[in-house]
C-alpha positions in Angstrom: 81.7 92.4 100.7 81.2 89.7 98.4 79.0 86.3 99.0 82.2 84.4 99.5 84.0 86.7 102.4 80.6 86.0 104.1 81.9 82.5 104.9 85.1 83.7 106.8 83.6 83.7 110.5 83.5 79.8 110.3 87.0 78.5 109.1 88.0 81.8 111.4 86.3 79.9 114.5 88.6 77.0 114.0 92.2 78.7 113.4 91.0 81.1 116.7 90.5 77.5 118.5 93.8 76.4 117.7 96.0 79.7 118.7 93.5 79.8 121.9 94.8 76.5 122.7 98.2 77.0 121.6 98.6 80.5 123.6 97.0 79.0 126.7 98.9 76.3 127.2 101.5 77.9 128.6 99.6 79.5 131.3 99.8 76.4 133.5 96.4 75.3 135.4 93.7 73.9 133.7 91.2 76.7 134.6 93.4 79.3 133.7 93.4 77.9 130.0 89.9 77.6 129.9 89.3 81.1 130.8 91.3 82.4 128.0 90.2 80.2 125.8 86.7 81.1 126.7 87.4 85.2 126.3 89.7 84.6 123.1 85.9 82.7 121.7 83.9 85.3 122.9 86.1 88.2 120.8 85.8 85.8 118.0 81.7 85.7 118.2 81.6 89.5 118.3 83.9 90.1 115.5 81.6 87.5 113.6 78.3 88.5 114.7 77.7 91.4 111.6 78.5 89.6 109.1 76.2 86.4 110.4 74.0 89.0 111.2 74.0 90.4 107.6 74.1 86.5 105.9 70.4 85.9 107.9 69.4 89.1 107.0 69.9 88.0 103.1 68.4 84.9 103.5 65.1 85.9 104.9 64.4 88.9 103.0 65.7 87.3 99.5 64.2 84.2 99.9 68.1 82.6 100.0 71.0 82.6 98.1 70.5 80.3 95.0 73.3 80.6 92.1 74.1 83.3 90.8 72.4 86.0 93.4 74.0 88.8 94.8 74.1 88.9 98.1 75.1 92.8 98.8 73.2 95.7 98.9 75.3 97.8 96.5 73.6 100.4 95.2 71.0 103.0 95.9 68.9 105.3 93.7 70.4 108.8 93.1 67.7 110.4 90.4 64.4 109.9 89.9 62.9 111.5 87.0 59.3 111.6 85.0 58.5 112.9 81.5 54.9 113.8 81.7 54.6 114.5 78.2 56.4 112.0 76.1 60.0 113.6 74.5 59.4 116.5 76.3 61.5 117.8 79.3 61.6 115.9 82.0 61.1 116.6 85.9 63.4 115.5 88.5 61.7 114.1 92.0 62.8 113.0 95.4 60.3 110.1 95.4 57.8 108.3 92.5 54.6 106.6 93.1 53.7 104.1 90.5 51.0 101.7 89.2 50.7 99.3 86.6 51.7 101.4 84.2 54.5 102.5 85.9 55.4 106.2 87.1 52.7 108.1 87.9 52.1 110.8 85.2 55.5 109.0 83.4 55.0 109.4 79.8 51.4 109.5 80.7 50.7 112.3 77.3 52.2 112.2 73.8 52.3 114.3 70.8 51.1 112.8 67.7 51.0 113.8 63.5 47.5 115.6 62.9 46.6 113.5 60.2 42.9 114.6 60.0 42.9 116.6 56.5 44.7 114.0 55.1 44.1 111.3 53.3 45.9 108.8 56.0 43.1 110.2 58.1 41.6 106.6 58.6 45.3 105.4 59.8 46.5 105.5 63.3 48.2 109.2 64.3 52.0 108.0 64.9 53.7 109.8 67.6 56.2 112.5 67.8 59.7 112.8 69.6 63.0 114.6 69.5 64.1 112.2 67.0 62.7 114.6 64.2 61.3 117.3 66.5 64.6 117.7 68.9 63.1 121.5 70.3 60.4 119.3 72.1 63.8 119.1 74.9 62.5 122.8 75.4 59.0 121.7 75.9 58.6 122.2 79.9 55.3 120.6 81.5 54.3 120.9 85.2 51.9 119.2 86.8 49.6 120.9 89.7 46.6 119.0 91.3 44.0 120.2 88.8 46.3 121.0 85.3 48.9 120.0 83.2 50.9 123.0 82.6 52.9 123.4 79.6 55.8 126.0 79.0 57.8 126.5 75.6 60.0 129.3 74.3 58.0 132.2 72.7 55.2 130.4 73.7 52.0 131.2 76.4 51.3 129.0 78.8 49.4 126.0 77.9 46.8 125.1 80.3 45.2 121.2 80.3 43.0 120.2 82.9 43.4 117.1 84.4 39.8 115.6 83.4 39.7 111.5 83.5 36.9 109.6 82.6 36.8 108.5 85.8 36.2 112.4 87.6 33.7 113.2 85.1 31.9 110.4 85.6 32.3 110.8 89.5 31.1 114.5 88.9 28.0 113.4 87.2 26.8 110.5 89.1 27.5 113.6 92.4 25.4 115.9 90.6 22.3 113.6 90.1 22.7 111.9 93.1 21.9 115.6 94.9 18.9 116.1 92.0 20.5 118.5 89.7 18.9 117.5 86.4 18.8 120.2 83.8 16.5 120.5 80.7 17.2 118.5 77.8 19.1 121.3 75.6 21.1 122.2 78.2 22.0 118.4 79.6 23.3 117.8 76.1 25.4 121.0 76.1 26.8 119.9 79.1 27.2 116.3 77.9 29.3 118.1 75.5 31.5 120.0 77.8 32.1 117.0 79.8 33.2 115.3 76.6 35.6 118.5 75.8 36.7 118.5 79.0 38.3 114.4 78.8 40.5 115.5 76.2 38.3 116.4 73.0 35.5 114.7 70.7 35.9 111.2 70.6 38.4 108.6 71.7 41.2 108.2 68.8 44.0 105.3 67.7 47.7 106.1 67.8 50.6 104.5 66.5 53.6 103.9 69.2 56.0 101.8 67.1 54.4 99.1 65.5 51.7 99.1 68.8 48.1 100.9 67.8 46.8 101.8 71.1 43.5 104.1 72.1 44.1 107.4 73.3 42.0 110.1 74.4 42.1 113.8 72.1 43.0 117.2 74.6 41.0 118.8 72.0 41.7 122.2 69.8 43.6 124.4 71.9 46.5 122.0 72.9 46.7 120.9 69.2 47.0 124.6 68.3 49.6 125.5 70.6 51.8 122.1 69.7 51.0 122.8 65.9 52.1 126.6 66.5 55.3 125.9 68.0 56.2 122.9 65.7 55.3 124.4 62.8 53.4 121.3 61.8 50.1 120.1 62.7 50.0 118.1 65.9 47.8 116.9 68.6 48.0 116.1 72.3 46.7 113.0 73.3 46.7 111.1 77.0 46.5 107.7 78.0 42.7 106.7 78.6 41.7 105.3 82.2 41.0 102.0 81.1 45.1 101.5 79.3 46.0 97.9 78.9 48.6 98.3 76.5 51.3 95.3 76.7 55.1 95.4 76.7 56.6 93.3 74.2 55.4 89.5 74.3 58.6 88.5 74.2 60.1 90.2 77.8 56.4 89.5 79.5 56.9 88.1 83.3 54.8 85.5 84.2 52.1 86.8 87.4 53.1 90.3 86.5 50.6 93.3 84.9 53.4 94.1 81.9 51.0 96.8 81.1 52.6 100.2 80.0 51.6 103.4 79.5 53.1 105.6 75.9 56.7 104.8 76.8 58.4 103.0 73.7 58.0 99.7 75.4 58.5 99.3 78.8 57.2 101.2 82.0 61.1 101.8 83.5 64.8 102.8 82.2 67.0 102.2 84.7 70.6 103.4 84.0 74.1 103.6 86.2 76.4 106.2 87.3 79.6 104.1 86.7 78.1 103.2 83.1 77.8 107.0 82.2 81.3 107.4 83.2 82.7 104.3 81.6 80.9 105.9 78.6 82.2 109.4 78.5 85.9 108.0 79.4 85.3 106.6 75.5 83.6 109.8 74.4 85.5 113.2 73.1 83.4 115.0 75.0 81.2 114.5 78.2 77.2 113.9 78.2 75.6 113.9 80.9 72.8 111.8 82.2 69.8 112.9 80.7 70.7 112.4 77.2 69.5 109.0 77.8 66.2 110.2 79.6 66.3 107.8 82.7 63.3 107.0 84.9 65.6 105.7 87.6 69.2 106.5 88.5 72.0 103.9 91.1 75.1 104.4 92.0 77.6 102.4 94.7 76.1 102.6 98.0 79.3 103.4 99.6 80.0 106.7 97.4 83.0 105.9 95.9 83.3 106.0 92.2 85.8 103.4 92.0 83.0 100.9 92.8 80.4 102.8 90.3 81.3 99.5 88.0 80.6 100.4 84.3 77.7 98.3 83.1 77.2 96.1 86.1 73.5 96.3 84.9 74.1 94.2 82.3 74.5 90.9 84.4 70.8 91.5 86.7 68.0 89.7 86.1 65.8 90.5 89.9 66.5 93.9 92.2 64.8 94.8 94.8 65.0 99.3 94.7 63.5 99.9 98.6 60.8 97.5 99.2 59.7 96.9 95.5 60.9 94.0 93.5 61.3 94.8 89.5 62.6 92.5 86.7 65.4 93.8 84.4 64.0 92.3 81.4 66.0 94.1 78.3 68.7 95.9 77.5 67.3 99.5 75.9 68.6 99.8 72.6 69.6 103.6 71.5 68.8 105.7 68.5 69.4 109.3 67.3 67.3 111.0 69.9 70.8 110.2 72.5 71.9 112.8 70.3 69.7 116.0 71.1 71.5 118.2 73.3 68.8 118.5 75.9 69.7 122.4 77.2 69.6 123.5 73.5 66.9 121.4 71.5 69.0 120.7 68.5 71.3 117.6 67.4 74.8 117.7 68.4 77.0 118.0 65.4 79.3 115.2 65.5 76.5 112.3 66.3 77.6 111.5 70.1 77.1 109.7 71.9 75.7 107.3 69.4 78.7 107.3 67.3 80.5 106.2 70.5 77.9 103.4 71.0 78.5 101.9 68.0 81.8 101.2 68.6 82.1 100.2 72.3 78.3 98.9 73.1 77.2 97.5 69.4 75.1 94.3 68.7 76.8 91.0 67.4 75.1 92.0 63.7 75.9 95.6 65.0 72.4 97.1 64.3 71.5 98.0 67.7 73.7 99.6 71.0 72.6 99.5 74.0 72.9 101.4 77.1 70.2 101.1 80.1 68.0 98.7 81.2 64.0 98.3 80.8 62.4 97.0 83.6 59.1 95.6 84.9 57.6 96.0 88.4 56.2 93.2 90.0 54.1 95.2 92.8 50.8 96.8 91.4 51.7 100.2 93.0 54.0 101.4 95.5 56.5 103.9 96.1 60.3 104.6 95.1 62.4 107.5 96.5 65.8 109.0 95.9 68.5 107.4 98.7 67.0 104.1 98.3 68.7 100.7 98.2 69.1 99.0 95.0 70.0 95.1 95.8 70.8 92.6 92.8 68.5 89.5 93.9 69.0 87.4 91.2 71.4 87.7 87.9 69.7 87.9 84.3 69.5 84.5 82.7 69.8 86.3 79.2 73.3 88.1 79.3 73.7 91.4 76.8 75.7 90.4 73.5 78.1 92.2 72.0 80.1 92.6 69.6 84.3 93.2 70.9 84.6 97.4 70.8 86.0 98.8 67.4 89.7 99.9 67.5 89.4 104.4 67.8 90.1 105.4 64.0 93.3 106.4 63.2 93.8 110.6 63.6 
């Protein structure tokens, strides 16, 4: 139902009035007409009472209908998915906590260039994704409540413990708290372990795009077991405790954290149903969704693909996914990693879906395409689950450009 049909009860009230009137005039005594007329009104109010019902509803809970908001609750979430490890495999969940960062555990580790024995050894480590390392898709990492676990193929089991600053610091205030002091040589050996323990020997700088960020080193043993199964050398670091790494200036919301955690710029990529299969109508062959490695997944509410409208993302601005408000702030622009088939760690041959993107979802100056939208929560933690409602509360005041689709070459 769109915002106008929610109008109809009231012009309906007044034709009703009229064929009461003109149906009970032939009845004959005046209190015969008014008790049709009374009944015909009271079948009126009934068929009318959902949709006023449904028009309050919006009004208190959005905070009214100003121009341009949708007033239907359309959607609701389908997938929910985190990638602990950033470019590796992801893992599929019926409902996500988050904080300011966003997902909990989302993106929450990275894999950077071992640039130690180098002589770039004084420059930020830059990261590492399937973009020139696509067998990271086979990377598998599962969190329990004490380790990050980490499976590959060929590979042993990769076991990091789940040590924040925080914990050791809890631990060690605990243990002197209850008079467990050591002797000097061993306090310091145990200073030392601790130190292991947060992810290695000191707190390093990394390079996400052109952001340099602290992180926090899982020491020798993860960087050996990356290194061994990239062939190249490689460490594993995490997102320290005290992470106030910004999104971009430019998509900032006023009154809002805007702090993410290694993602490439935001802390959520929403993406659509209907847009996946608008895309792989254009497409030779199929993808499916996780090609574009989505933290949150909507479809139509009502089930019916027909109403899975391609791209309808585009046009939001304000949703509300259960009880949580986000802003969709940017269109995520695509690069070659779309193209790592995700079951096989390797590049598809013929460069889809991107090659597909460049024609049907391209830039006006055609250096980006686009498919997905970034967003940022306005809640400082909270809870999202599959089966949720997804409701567009306001539409985006900076509409995705593009260029008209290319013409399909000539066979």
């Amino acid at each position: 139902m769109n915002g106008t049909s929610l109008w109809w009860p009231w012009w309906w009230w007044s034709v009703l009035g009229a064929l009461a009137g003109a149906l009970a005039a032939p009845w004959g005594g005046e209190q015969q007409q008014h008790t049709l007329l009374s009944l015909l009104l009271v079948a009126g109010a009934a068929a009318a009472a959902p949709a006023l019902a449904t028009l309050a509803a919006r009004w208190l809970g959005g905070g009214g209908l100003d121009q341009g908001s949708s007033t239907s609750a359309d959607y609701r979430v389908t997938q929910l998915v985190v990638y602990p490890i950033k470019s590796c495999a992801g893992t599929s969940l019926t409902e996500a906590t988050f904080d300011a960062h966003g997902f909990e555990h989302d993106r929450r580790w990275m894999l950077v260039s071992d640039t130690s024995s180098s002589s770039e050894s004084s420059s930020p480590l830059f990261f590492v994704t399937q973009r020139v390392c696509p067998t990271l898709a086979l990377v598998v990492p599962r969190l329990t409540a004490t380790s990050l676990l980490v499976d590959a193929p060929h590979m042993p089991t990769l076991r990091v413990e789940l040590k924040s600053q925080a914990h050791v610091a809890r631990m060690e205030q605990m243990r002197k708290e209850l008079g467990l002091v050591h002797p000097p040589e061993v306090e310091a050996r145990l200073a030392e372990e601790a130190k292991r323990k947060q992810g290695g020997q000191e707190q390093v700088h990394v390079a996400i795009w052109s952001d340099k960020v602290p992180a926090i080193d899982e020491g020798d043993e993860a960087a050996q077991w990356f290194s061994k199964y990239l062939k190249r050398p490689i460490r594993l670091v995490r997102v320290p405790d005290d992470n106030q790494r910004l999104v971009p200036q430019d998509y900032r919301v006023e009154g809002e954290a805007n702090t993410v955690a290694f993602g490439d710029g935001f802390p959520f990529l929403l993406t659509s149903e209907g847009s996946l299969a608008g895309l792989n109508r254009e497409l030779p062959e199929p993808v499916p969704m996780n090609r574009f490695r989505p933290n949150i997944v909507v479809a139509a509410a009502s089930g019916r693909p027909e109403d899975d409208v391609p791209f309808a993302e585009d046009t939001w601005g304000l949703v509300r996914i259960g009880s949580h408000q986000m802003h969709v702030v940017k269109p995520c622009t695509r690069c070659k990693l779309t193209t790592v088939d995700q079951a096989k760690g390797e590049f598809g041959s013929a460069e889809e879906p991107l090659r597909t993107l460049r024609r049907v979802r391209s830039s006006p100056d055609g250096k980006s395409v686009y498919f997905g939208q970034n967003l940022i929560h306005a809640a400082a933690s909270g809870t999202v689950r599959v089966g949720d409602t997804v409701r567009v509360l306001r539409l985006t005041q900076r509409p995705v450009a593009l260029r008209p689709p290319a013409p399909l070459p000539h066979e």
